[in-house]
LUMLO-344983 format. One record per residue: residue number from 1; residue in three letters; chain; y, z, x of N, C-alpha, C, CB in turn. Coordinates in Angstrom, 3 decimals, always signed. Glycine has a CB too. Example, Ala and Ser with C-alpha at 12.3 -4.5 7.8 and 13.67 -1.06 7.14 Angstrom:
BEGIN
  seq  type  mol       n.Y       n.Z       n.X      ca.Y      ca.Z      ca.X       c.Y       c.Z       c.X      cb.Y      cb.Z      cb.X
    1   ALA    A    -5.690    +7.800   +13.190    -4.500    +7.800   +12.300    -3.300    +7.800   +13.200    -4.473    +9.046   +11.308
    2   SER    A    -2.250    +7.080   +12.850    -1.060    +7.140   +13.670    +0.030    +7.870   +12.900    -0.598    +5.725   +14.084
//
This chain:
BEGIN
  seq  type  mol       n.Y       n.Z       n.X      ca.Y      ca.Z      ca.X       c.Y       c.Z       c.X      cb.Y      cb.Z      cb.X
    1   UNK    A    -1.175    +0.000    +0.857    +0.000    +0.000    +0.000    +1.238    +0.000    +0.903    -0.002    +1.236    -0.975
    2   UNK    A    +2.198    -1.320    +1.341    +2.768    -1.296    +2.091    +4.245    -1.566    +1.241    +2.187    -2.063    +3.087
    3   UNK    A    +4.282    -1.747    -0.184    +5.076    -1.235    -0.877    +6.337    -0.445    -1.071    +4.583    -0.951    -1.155
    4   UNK    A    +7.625    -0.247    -0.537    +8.048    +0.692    -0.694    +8.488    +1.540    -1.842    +8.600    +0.524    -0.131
    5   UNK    A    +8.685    +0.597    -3.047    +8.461    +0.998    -3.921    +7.104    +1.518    -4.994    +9.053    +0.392    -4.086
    6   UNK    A    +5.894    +1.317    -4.145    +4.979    +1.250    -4.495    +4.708    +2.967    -4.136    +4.270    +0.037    -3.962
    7   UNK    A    +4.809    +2.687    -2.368    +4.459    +4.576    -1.853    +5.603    +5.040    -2.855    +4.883    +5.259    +0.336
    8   UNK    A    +6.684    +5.358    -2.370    +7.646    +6.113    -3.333    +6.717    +6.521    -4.739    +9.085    +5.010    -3.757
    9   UNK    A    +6.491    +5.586    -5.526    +5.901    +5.877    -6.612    +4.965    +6.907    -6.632    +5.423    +4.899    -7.022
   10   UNK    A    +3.882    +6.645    -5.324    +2.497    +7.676    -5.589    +3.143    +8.803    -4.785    +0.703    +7.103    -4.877
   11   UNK    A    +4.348    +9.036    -4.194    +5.140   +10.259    -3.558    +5.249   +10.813    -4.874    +6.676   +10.006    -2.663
   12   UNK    A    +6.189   +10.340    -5.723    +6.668   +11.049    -6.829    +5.547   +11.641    -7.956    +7.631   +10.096    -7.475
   13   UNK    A    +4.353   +10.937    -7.991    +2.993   +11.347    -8.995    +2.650   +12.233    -8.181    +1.694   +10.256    -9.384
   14   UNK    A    +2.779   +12.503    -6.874    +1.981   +13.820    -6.457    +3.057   +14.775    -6.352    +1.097   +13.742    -5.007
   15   UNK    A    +4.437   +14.473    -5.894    +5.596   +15.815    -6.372    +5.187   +16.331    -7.475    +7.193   +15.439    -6.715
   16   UNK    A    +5.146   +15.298    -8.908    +4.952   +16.038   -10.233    +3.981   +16.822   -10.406    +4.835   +15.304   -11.222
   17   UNK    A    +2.627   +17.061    -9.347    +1.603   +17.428    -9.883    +0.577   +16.388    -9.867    +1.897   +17.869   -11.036
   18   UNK    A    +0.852   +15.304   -10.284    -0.435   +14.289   -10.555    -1.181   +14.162    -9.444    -0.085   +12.832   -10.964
   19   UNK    A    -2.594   +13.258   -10.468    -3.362   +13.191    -9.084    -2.939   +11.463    -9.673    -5.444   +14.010    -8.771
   20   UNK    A    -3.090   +10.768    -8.251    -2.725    +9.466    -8.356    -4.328    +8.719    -8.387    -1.630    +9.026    -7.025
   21   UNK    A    -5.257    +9.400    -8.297    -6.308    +8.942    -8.158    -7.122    +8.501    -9.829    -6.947   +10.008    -7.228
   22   UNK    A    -6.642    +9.282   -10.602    -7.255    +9.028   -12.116    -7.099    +8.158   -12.630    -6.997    +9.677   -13.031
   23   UNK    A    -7.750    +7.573   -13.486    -7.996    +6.712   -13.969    -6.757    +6.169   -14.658    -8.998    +6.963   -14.569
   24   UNK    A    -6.005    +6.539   -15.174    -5.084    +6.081   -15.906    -3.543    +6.018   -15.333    -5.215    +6.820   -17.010
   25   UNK    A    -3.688    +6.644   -14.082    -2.572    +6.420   -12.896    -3.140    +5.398   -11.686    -2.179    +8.025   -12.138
   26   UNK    A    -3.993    +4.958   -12.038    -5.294    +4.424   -10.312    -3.902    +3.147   -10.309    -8.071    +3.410   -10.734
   27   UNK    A    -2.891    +2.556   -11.209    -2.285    +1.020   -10.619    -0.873    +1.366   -11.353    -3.242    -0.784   -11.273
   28   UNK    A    -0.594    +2.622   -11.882    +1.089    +3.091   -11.919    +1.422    +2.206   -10.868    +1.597    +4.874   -11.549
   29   UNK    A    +1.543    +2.429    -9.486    +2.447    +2.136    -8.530    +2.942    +0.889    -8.300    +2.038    +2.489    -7.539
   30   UNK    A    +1.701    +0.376    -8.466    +2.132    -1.328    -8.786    +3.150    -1.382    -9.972    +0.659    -2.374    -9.323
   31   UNK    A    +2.554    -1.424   -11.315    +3.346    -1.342   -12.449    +4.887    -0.970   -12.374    +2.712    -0.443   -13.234
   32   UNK    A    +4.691    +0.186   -11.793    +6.287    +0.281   -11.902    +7.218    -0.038   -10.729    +6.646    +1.658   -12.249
   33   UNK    A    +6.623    -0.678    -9.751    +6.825    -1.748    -8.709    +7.938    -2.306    -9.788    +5.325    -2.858    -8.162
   34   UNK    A    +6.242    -3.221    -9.926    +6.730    -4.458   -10.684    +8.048    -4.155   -11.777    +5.372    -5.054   -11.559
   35   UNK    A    +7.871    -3.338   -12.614    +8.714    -3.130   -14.021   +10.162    -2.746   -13.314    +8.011    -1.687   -15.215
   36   UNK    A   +10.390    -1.775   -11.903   +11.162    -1.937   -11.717   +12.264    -3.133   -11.327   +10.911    -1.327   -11.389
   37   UNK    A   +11.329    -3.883   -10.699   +12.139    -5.139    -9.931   +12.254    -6.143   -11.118   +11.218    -5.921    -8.464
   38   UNK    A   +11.779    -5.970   -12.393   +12.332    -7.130   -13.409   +13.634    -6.491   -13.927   +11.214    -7.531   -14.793
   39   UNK    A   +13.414    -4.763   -14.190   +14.651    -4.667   -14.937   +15.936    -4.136   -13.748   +14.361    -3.484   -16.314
   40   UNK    A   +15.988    -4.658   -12.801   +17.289    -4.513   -12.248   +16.742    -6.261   -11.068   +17.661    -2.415   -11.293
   41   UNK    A   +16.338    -7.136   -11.821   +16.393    -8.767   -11.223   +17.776    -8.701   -11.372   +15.558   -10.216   -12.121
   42   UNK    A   +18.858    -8.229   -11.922   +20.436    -8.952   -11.942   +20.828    -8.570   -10.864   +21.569    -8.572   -13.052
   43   UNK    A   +20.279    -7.997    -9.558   +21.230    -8.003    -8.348   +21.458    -8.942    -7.744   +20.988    -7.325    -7.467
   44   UNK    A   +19.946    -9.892    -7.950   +20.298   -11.167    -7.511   +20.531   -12.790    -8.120   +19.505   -11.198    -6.772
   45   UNK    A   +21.287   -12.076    -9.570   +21.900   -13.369   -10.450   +22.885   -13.751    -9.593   +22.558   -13.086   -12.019
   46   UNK    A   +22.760   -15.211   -10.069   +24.120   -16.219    -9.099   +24.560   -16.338   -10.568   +23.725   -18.139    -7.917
   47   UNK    A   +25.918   -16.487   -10.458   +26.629   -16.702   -11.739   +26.676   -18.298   -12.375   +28.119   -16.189   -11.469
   48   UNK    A   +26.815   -19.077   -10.965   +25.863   -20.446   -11.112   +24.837   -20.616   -12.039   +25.153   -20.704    -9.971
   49   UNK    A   +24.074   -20.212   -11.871   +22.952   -20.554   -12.335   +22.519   -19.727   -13.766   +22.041   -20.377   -11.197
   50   UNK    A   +23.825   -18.575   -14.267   +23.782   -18.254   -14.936   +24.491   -18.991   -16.355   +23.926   -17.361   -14.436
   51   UNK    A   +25.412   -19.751   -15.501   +26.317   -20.640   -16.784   +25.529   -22.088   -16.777   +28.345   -20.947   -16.345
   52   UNK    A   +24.968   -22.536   -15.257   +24.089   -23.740   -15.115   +25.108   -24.546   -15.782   +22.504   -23.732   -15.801
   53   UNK    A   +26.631   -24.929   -15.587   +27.437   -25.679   -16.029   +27.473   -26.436   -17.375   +27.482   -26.320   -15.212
   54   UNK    A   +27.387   -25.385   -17.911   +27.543   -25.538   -19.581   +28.693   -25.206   -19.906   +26.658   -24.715   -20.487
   55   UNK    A   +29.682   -25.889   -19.584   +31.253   -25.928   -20.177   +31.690   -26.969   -20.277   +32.268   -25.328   -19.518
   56   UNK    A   +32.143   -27.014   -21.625   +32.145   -28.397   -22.261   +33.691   -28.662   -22.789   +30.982   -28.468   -23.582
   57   UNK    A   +34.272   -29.768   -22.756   +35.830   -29.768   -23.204   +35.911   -29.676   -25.092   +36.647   -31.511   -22.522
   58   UNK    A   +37.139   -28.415   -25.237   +36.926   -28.969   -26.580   +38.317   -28.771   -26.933   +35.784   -28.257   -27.576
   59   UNK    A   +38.772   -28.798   -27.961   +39.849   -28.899   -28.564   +39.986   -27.116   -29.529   +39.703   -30.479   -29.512
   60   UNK    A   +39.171   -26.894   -29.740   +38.963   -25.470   -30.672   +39.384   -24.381   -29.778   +37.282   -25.130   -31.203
   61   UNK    A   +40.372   -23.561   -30.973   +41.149   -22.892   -30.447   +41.371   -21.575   -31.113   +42.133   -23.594   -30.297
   62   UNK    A   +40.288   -21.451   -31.961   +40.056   -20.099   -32.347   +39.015   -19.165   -32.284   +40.229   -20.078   -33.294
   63   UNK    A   +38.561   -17.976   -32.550   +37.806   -16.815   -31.798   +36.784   -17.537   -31.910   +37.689   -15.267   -32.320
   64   UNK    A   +36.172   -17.291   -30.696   +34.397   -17.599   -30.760   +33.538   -15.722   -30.320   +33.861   -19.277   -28.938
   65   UNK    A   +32.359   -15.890   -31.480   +31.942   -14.394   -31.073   +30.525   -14.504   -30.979   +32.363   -13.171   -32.154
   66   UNK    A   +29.935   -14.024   -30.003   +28.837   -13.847   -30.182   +28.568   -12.106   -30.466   +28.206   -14.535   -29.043
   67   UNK    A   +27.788   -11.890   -31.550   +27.401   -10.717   -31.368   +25.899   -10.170   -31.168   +27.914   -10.233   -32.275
   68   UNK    A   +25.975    -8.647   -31.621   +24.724    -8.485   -31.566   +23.343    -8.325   -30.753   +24.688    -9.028   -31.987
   69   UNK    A   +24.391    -8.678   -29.307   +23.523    -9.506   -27.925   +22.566    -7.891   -27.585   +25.013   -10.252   -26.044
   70   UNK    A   +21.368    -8.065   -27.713   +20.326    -6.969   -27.571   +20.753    -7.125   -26.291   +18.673    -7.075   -28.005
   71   UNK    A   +20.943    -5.592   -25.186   +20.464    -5.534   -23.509   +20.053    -3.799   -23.594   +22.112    -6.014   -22.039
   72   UNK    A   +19.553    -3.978   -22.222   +18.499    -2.986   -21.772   +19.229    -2.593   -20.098   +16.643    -3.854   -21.757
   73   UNK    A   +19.601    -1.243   -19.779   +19.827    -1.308   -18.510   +19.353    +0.001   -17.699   +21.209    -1.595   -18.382
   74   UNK    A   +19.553    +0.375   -16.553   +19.799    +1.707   -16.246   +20.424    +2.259   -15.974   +19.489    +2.093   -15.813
   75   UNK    A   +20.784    +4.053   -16.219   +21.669    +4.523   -15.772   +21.962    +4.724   -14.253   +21.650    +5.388   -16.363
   76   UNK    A   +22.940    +4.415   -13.694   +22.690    +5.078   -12.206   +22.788    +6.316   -11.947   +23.467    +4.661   -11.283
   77   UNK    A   +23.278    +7.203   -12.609   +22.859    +8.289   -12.372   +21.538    +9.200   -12.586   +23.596    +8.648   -12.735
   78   UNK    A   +20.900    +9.201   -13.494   +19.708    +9.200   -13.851   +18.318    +8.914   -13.490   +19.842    +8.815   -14.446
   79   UNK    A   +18.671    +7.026   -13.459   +17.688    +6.080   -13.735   +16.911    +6.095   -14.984   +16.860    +6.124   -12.780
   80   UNK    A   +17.560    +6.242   -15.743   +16.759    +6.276   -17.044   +17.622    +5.448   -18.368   +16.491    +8.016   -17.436
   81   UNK    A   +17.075    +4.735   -19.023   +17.676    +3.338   -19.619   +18.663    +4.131   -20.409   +16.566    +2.181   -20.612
   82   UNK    A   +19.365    +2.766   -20.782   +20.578    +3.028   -22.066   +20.362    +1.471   -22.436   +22.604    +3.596   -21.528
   83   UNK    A   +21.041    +1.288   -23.940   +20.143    -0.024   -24.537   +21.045    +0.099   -25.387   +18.452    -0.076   -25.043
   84   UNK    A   +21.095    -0.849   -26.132   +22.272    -1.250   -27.498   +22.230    -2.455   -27.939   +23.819    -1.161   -27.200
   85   UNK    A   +23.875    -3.073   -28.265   +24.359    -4.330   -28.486   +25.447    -4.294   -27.797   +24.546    -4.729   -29.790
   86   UNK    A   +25.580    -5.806   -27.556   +26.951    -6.097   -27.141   +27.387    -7.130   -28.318   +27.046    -6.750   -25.518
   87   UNK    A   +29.038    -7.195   -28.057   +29.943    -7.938   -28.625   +30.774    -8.685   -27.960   +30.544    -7.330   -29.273
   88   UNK    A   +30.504   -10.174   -27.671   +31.626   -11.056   -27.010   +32.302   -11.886   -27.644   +31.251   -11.784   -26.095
   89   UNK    A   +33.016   -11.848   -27.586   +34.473   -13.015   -27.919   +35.388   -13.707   -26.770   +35.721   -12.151   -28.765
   90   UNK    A   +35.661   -14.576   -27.280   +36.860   -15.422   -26.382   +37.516   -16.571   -27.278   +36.144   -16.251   -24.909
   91   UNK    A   +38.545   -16.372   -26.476   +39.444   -17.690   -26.989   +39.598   -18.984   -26.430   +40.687   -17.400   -27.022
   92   UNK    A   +39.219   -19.768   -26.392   +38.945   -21.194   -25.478   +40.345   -21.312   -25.682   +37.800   -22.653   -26.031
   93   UNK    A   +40.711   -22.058   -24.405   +41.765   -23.084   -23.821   +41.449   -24.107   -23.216   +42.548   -22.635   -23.000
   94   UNK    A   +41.052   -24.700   -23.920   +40.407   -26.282   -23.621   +39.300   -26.273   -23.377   +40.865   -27.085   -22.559
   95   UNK    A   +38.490   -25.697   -23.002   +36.977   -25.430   -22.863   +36.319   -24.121   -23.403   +36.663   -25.457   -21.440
   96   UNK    A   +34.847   -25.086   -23.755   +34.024   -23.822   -24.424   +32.513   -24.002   -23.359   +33.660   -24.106   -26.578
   97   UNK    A   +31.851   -22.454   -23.493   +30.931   -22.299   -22.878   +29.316   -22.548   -23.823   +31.278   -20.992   -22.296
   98   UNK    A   +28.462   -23.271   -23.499   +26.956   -22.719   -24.409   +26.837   -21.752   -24.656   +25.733   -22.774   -23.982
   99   UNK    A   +26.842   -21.386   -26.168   +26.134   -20.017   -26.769   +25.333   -18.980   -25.961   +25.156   -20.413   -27.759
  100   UNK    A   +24.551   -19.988   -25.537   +23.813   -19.001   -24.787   +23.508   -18.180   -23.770   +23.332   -19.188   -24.732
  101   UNK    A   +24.498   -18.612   -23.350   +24.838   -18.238   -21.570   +25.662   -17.249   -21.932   +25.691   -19.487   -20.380
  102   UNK    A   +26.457   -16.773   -22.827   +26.852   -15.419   -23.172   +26.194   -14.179   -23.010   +27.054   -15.414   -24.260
  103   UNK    A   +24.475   -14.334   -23.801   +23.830   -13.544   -23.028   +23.241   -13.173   -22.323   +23.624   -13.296   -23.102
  104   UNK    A   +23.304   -14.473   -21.714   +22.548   -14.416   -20.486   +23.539   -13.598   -19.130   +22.124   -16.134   -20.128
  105   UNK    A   +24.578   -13.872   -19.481   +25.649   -13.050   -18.819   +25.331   -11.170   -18.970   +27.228   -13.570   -19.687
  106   UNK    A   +25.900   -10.987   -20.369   +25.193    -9.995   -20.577   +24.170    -9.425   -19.787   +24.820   -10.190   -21.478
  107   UNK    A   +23.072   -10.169   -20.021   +21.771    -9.534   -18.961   +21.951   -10.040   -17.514   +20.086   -10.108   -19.458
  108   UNK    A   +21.963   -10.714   -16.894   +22.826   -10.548   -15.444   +22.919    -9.138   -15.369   +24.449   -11.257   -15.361
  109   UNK    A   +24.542    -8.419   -15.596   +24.840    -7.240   -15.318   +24.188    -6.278   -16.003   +25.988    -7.103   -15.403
  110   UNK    A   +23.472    -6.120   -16.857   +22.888    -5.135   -17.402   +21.444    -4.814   -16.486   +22.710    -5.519   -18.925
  111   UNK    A   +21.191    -5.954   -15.766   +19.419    -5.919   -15.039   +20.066    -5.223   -13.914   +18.335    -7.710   -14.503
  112   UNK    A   +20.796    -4.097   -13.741   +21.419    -3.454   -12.356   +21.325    -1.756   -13.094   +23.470    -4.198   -11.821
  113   UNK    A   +21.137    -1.190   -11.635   +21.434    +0.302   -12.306   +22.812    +0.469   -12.495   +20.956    +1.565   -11.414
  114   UNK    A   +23.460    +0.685   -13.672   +25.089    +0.676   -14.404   +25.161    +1.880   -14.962   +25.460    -0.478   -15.660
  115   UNK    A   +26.577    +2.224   -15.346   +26.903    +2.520   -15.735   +27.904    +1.537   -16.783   +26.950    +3.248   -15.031
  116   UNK    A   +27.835    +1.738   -18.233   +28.022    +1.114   -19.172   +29.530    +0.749   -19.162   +27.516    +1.783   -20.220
  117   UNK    A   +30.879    +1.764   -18.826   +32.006    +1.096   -18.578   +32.065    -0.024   -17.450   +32.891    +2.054   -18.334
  118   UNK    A   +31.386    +0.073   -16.594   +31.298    -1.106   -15.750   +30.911    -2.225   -16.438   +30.434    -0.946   -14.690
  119   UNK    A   +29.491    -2.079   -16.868   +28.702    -2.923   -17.164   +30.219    -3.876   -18.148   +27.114    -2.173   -17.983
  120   UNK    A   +30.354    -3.376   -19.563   +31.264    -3.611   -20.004   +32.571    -4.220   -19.209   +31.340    -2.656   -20.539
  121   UNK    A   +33.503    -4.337   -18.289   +34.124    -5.030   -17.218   +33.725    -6.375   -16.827   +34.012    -4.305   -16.172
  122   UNK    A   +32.134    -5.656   -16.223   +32.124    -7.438   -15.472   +31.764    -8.308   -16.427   +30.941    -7.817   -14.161
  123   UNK    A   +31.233    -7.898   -17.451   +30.764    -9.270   -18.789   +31.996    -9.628   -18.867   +30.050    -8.873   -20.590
  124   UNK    A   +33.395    -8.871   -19.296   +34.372    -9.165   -19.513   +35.280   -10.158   -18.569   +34.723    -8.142   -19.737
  125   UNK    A   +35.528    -9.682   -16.890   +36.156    -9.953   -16.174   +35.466   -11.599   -15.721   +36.269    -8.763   -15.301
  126   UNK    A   +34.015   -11.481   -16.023   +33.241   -12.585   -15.184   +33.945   -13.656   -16.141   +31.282   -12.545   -15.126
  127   UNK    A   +33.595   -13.525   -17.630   +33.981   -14.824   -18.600   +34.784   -15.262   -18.499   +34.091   -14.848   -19.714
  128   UNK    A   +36.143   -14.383   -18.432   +37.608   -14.490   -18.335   +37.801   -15.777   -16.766   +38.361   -12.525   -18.042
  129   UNK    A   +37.592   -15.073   -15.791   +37.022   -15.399   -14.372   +37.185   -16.998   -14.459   +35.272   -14.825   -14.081
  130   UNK    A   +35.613   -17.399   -14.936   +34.821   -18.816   -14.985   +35.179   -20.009   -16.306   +33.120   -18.357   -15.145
  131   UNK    A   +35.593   -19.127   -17.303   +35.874   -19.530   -18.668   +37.533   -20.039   -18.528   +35.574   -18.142   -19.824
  132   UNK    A   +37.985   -19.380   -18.089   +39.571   -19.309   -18.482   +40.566   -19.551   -19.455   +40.031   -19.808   -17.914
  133   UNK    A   +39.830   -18.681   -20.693   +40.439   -18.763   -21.993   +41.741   -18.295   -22.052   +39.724   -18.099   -22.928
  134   UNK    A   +42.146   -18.200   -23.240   +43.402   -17.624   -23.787   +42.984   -16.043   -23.876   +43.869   -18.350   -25.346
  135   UNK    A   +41.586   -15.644   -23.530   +41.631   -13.442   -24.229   +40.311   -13.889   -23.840   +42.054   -12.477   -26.518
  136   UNK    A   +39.482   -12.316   -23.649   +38.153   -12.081   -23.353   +38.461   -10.790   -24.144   +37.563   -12.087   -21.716
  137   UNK    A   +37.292   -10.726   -25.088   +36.628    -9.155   -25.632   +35.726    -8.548   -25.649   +36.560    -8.871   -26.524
  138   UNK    A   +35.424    -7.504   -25.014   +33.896    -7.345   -25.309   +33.872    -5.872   -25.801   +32.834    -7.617   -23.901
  139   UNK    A   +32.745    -5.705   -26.515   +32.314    -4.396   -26.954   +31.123    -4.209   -26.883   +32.611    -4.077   -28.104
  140   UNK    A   +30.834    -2.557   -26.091   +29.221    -2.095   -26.291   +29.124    -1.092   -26.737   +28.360    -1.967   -25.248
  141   UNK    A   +27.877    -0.867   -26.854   +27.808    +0.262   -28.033   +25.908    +0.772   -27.532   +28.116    -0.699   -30.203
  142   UNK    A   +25.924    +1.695   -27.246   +24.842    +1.868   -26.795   +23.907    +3.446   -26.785   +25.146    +1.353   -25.644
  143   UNK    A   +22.745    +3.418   -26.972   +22.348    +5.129   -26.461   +21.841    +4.858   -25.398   +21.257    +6.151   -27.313
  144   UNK    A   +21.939    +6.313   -24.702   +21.710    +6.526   -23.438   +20.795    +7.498   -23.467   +22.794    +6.800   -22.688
  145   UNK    A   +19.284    +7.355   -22.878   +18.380    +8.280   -22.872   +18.175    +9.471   -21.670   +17.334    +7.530   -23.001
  146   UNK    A   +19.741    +9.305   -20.830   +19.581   +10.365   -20.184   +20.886   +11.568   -20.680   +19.543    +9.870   -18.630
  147   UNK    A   +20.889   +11.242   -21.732   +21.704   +12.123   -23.077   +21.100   +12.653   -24.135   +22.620   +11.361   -23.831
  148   UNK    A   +19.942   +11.744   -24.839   +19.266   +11.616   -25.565   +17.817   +12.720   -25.765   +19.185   +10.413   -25.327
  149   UNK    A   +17.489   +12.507   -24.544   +16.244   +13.155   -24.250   +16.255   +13.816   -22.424   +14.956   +11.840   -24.586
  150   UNK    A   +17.298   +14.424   -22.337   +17.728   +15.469   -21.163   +18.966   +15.950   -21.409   +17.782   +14.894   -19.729
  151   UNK    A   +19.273   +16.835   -20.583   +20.431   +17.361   -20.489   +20.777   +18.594   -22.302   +21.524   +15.750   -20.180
  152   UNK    A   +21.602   +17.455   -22.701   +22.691   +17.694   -23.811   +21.369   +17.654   -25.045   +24.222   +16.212   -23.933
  153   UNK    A   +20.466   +16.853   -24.826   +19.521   +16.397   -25.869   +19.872   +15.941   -27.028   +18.763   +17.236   -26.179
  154   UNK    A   +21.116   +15.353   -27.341   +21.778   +14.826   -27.904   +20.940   +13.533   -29.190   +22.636   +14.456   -26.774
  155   UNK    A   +20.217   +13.400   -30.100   +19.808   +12.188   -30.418   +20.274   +11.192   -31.280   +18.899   +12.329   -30.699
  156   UNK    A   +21.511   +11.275   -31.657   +22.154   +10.844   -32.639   +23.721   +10.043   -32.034   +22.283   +12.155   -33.617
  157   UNK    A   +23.767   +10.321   -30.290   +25.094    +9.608   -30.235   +24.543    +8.350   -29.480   +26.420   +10.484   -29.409
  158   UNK    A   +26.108    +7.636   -30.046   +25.984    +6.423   -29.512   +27.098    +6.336   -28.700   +25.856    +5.376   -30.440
  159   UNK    A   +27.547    +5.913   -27.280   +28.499    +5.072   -26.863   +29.083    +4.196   -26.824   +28.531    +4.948   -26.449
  160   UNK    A   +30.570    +3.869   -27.093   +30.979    +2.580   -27.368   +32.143    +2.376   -26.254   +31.450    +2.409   -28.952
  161   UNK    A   +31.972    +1.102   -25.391   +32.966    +0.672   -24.335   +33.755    -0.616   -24.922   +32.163    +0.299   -22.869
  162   UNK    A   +35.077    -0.990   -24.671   +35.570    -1.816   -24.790   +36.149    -2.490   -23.360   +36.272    -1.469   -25.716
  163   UNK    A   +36.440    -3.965   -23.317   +37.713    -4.595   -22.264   +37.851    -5.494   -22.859   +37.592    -4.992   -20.727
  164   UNK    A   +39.625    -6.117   -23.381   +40.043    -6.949   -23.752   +40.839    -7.176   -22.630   +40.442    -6.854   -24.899
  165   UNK    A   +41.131    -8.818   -22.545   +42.098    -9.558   -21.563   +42.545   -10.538   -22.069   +41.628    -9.988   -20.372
  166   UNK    A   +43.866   -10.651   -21.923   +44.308   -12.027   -22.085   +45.027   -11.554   -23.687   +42.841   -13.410   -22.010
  167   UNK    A   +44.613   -12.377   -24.365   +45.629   -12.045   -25.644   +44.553   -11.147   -26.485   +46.281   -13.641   -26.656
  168   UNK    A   +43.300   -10.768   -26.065   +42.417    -9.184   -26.465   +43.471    -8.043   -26.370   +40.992    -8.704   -25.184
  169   UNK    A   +44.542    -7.985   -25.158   +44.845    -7.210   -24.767   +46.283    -7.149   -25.020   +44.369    -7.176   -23.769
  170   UNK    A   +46.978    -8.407   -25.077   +48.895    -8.539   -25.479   +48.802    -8.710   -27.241   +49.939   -10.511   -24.556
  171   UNK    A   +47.668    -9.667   -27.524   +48.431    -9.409   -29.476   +47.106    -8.473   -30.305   +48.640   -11.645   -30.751
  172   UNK    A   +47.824    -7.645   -30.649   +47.066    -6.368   -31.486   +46.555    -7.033   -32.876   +48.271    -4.919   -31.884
  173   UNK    A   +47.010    -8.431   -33.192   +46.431    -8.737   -34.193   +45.034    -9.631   -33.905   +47.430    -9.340   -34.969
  174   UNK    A   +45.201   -10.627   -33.099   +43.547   -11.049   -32.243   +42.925   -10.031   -31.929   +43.528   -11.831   -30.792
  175   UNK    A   +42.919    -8.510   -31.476   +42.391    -7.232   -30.755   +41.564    -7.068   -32.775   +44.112    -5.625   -29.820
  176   UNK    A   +43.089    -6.711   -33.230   +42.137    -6.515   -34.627   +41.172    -7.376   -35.748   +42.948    -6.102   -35.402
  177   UNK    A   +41.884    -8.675   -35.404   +40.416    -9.621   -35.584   +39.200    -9.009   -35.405   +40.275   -10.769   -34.590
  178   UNK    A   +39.213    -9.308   -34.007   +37.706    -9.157   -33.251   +37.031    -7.845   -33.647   +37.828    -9.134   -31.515
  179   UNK    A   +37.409    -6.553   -33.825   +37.155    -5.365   -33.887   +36.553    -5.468   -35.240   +38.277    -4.457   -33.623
  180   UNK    A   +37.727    -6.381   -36.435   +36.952    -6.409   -37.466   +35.920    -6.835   -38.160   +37.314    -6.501   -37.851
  181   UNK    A   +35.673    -8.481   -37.346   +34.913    -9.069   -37.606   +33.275    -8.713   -37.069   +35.497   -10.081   -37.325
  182   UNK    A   +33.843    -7.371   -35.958   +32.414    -7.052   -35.706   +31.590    -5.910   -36.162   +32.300    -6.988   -34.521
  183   UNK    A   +32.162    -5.382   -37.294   +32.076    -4.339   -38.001   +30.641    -4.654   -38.190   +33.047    -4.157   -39.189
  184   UNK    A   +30.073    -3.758   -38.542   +28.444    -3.755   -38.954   +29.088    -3.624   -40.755   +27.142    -1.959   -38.088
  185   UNK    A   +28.267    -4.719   -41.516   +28.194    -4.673   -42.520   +27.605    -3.867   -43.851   +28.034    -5.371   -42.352
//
């Protein structure tokens, strides 16, 4: 097991007590090898290859939103997930991006150990960035299971981050658009 995340692993099953030898721990180490390095793969997203040049000229010039965008991340302090929705908007200025690369953005920064006001930033700052609309909005909203089930033991809150730019952030009536239109129904 030349692993470093692999030893680490059977370090930590025998700190806890475990025996790493039983049957139902005998390939943990692998597993969470593996499970770790998928859910923090966004260290090594290229933003390239995250938009894969899907920006297209258009003439439309009012809010575009995606909502709803399921992500999964970790805490860095912790290491223990926080999960939700996100909410993106923007205002094109002559160009619009594929639908889908919104969340794929999204997950980019969320596959990193975060903290959720960040996380929230770079979705924001990156679109704004590459996009170069008229406003960027985003909203998350999320539980955090190292609130949830430690500490505070909290099971009922949710966190919500915002960053608006551009006219998210100068006209309070686009800010209240977006806020409204993403109301849960």
């Amino acid at each position: 097991m030349k692993d470093p995340l692999e030893t680490t692993t059977l370090q930590i099953l025998k700190a806890l007590g475990e025996n790493p030898a039983r049957e139902g721990l005998h390939k943990t180490p692998q597993r969470v090898a593996r499970a770790l390095r998928e859910i923090t793969s966004g260290y090594g997203a290229d933003m390239n290859q995250v938009f894969n040049g899907a920006f297209f000229k258009a003439d439309y010039r009012e809010m575009v939103i995606v909502k709803d965008i399921a992500f999964y991340s970790l805490c860095e302090h912790h290491m223990l997930p926080f999960f939700g929705k996100a909410h993106v908007a923007y205002i094109p200025n002559g160009r619009i991006v594929g639908l889908s690369k919104i969340p794929r953005l999204v997950e980019a920064f969320a596959r990193r150990l975060q903290v959720q006001e960040r996380l929230t930033e770079e979705v924001a700052s990156t679109l704004f960035k590459v996009l170069k609309p008229r406003g960027v909005g985003v909203v998350m909203e999320a539980e955090h299971l190292c609130v949830s089930m430690r500490g505070v033991k909290n099971e009922t809150s949710f966190a919500t981050t915002s960053s608006m730019l551009g006219v998210f952030r100068s006209d309070n009536k686009v800010r209240a658009e977006f806020l409204d239109l993403i109301k849960k129904q």
